[in-house]
N, C-alpha and C positions, 0 to 999 in steps of 0.2 A: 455299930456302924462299920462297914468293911471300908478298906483303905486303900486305894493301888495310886500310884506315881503317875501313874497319868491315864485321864479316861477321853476316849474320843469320842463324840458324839456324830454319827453318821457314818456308815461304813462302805461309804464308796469309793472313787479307786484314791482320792486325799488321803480320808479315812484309812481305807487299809493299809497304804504306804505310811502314814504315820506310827499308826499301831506296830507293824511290823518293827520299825526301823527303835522305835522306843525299846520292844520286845531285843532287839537282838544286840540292844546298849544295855540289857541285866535288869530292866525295870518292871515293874510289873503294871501292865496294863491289860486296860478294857474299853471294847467297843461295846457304843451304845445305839441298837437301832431301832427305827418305828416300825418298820415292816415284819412282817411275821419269815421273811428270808432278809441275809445280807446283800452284799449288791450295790444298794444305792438307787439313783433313778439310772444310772450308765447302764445295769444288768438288766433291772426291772421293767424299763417303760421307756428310756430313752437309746443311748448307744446304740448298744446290743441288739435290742429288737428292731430298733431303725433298719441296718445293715445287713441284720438276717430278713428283713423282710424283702427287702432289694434282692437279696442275692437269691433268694427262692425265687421270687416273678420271674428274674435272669435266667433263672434253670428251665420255672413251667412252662413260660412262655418258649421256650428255646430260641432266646435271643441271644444267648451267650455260645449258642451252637452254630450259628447263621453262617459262619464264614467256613464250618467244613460241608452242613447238611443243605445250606440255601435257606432265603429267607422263609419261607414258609414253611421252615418246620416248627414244631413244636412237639414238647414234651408230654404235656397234656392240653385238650382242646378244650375245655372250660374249667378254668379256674375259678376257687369259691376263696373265701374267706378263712373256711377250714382247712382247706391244704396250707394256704397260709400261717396261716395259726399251729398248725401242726408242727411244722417246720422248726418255726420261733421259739414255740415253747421248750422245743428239745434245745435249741443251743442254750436258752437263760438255765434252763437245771443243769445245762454239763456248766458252765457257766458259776453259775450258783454253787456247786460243789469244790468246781477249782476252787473257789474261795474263801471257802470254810476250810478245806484242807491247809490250806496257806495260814491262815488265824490259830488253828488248834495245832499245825506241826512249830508255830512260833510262842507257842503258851499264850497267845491274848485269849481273854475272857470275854464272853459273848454276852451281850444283856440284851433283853428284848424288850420295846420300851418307849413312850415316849417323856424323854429329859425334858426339865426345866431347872434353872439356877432357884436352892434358898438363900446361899450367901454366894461369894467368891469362889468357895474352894468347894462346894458343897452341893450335890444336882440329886433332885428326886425324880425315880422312873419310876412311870406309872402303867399300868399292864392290866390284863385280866386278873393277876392272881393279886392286885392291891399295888400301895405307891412304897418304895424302899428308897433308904435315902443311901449316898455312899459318898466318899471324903478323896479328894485328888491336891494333890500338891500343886498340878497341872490337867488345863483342860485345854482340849482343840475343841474346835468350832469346824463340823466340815457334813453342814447340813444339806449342800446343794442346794440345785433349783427347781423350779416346778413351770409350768406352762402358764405365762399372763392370761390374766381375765382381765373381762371389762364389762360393768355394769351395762352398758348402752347394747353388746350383744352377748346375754349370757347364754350358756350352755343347754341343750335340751337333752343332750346326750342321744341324739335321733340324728337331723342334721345339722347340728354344728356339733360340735368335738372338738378335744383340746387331743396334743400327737400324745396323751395318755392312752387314749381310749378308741387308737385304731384297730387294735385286737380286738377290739368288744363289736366291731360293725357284725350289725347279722350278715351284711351281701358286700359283694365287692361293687360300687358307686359307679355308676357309668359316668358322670361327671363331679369335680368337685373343685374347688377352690383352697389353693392354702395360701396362708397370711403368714408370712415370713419366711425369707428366703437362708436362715441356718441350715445346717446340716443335716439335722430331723428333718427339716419341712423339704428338703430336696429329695431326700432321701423315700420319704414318704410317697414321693411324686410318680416312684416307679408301679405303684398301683395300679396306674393310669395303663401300665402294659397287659395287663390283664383282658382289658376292653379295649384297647387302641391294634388290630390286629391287622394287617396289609392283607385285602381281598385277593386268591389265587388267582382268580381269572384274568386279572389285568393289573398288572405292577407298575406302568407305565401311567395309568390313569389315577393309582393311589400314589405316584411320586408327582404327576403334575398338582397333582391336590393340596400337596403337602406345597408345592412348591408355590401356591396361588395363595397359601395361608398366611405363608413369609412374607412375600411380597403384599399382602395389604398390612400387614404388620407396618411397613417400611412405606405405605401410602401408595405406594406404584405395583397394586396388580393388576393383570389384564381382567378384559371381558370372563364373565364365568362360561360362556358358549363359544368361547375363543379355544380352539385346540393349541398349546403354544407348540406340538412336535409338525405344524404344517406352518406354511410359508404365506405372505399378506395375501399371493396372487390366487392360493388354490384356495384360502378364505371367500374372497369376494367375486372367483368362477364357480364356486360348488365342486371341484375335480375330489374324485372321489380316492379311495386308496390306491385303486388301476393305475390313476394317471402316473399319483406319487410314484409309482412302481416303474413306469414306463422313462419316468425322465430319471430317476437313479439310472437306468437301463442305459439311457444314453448316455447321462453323465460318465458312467463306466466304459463306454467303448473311444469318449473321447480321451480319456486317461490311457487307454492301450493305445490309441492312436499315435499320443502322446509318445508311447515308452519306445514305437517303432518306428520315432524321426529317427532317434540316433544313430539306430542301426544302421537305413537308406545312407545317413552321409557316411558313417564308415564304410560302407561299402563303397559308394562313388570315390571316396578317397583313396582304398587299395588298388581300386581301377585304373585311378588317376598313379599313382605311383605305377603299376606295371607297366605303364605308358612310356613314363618317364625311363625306365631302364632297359624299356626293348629301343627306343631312341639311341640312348646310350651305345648300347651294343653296338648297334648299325657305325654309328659312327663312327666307333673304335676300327669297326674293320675297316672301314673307308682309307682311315689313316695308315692301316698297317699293308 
């Protein structure tokens, strides 16, 4: 039976940080994981892919570009599940590899496997190649978590999914619903930008939309035939964009009308002063 001072069960980033930190206090250790790569669920299904799938939609969608290229750009004009995917898969192997680099330049030992305790000190891993047993003086415990289920709606792997098995969608969903507002499930939500795209022709009429959305949210939206960028009166006369156009028009000349009081009384005022000092003069001579 082989022997090491401490074996950890799970090698995610617990796991690894423990393994490491025993490794570089002289001891000899080993991580023990189920998966056929290290990682954890953080590299594999959860973290990691969460974050890289957000930041791909951000790129294909080119919503991360909006503010130099305008909103209607975009990177690519239909996004699938594969670009997606593509994407993700490369950061989990670069991912994946940091990590094993990390394990083997610190001498822990790798077991592939899934542990169970015979005694206290004592955990048999079970594998393809048969069950081996091994002896620790010390063990962690850094199994992680997985995605709740619930009998009343289980899984079809079709349309309900657990955030394991957003990678595995054949198409990207034009609608869906998620059940828990964590980190994953928010994260996940940026799906939604894939299919959620602002129509060029009119920006004005996809931002009141968005804006009638809110407000029934909040109970108080308007009529859906209500324009909210026109005013009650051109509502209920029918005045058509002309008019809207005609009465800016005026609006604007009564605003220069405005800016060219000031001037009339400056002027009447310098008037009124030369007045004042050709008086003066007269007078002076009189006196003199």
């Amino acid at each position: 039976m082989q022997s090491f001072d401490l074996i950890v069960i799970g090698s995610g980033p617990a796991g690894q940080r423990a393994a490491i930190q025993g490794a570089k206090f002289g001891k000899r250790v080993a991580v023990v994981e189920r998966r056929e790569c290290v990682g954890g669920a953080c590299i594999n299904t959860g973290t990691i892919p969460s974050k890289t799938l957000r930041e791909a939609v951000m790129h294909l969608s080119g919503y991360a570009y909006q503010g130099i290229y305008g909103v209607n750009y975009r990177v690519k004009d239909k996004i699938t599940m594969a670009d997606l995917a593509f994407r993700v898969q490369h950061v989990i192997k670069t991912e994946i590899d940091v990590t094993v680099s990390q394990l083997t330049r610190n001498g822990v030992t790798t077991l592939m496997g899934s542990a169970s305790f015979t005694d206290p000190h004592t955990i048999r891993i079970e594998s393809v190649q048969g069950s081996i047993d091994y002896h620790a003086e010390n063990i962690v415990i850094a199994t992680g978590t997985k995605p709740a289920a619930s009998p009343k709606v289980p899984y079809n792997n079709r349309t309900i999914i657990n955030s394991d098995q957003i990678l595995n969608m054949p198409e990207v969903p034009k609608t869906f619903i998620v059940v828990g507002g964590g980190v994953i499930g928010v994260e996940g939500l940026a799906v939604q930008q894939c299919v959620e795209r602002m129509p060029k022709q009119d920006a004005h009429t996809y931002c009141d939309h968005k804006i009638r959305e809110e407000m029934a949210c909040l109970g108080a939206a308007p009529p859906a035939d209500r324009d909210p960028r026109k005013s009650d009166e051109s509502q209920s006369s029918g005045e058509d964009d002309r008019d809207v156009g005609r009465t800016d028009e005026r609006l604007l000349s009564d605003l220069e009308a405005e800016e060219r009081v000031p001037d009339e009384i400056e002027q009447a005022g310098a008037a009124e002063r030369r007045t004042e000092e050709q008086d003066d003069r007269i007078t002076l001579r009189e006196h003199l």
